[in-house]
LUMMI-901222 format. One record per residue (C-alpha): x, y, z. Coordinates in steps of 0.25 Angstrom, whole numbers, plus 5000, padded with zeros to 4 digits. Layout:
N
XYZ;...
This chain:
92
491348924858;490349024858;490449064874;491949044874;491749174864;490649254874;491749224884;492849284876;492049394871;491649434886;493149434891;493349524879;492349614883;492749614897;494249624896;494049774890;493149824904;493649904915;493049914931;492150004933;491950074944;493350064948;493950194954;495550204949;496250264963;497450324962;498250234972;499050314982;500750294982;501050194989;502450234991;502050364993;502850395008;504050325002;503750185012;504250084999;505650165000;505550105017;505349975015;506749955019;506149975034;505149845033;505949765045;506449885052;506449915067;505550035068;506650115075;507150135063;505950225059;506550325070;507750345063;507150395049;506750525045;505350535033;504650625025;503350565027;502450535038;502750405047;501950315052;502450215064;501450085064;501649985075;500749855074;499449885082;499550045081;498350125078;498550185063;497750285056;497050245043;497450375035;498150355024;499450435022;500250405009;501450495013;501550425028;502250305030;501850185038;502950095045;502249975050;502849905061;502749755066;502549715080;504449715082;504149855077;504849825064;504349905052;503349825044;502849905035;503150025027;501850095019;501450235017;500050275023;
């Protein structure tokens, strides 16, 4: 009985703690270049690509192409699949 108290009383204790040394990071938008609002193009032929006009920077990725690793929220990414159909829509 005793140690099902120490037990109880320890959880207690515990439940009130927070992480320490955490940093709290401001995540970036993930929507910020508007890519949730293409999602309709998930499927599409990239050609289609050629016949839209956007506010943002583009970036064209075909499977095996060298990408840059900087990070762009405003740019979006279409990622293509091996028929050149659009894969993937992110910002970056």
């Amino acid at each position: 009985m005793r140690r099902m108290m120490m037990a109880g009383a320890a959880a207690l204790a515990l439940a009130g703690c927070e992480p320490m040394g955490v940093p709290v990071v401001d995540q970036p938008n993930p929507n910020q270049c508007g890519a949730y609002d293409l999602q309709y193009l998930v499927g599409s032929p990239d050609t289609v690509l050629e016949t839209m006009r956007f506010n943002k920077p583009v970036r064209i990725i075909a499977p095996g192409s060298a990408v840059t690793m900087d990070y762009n929220p405003d740019r979006i990414n279409f990622e293509l699949d091996r028929y050149r159909m659009i894969s993937r829509v992110t910002c970056g």
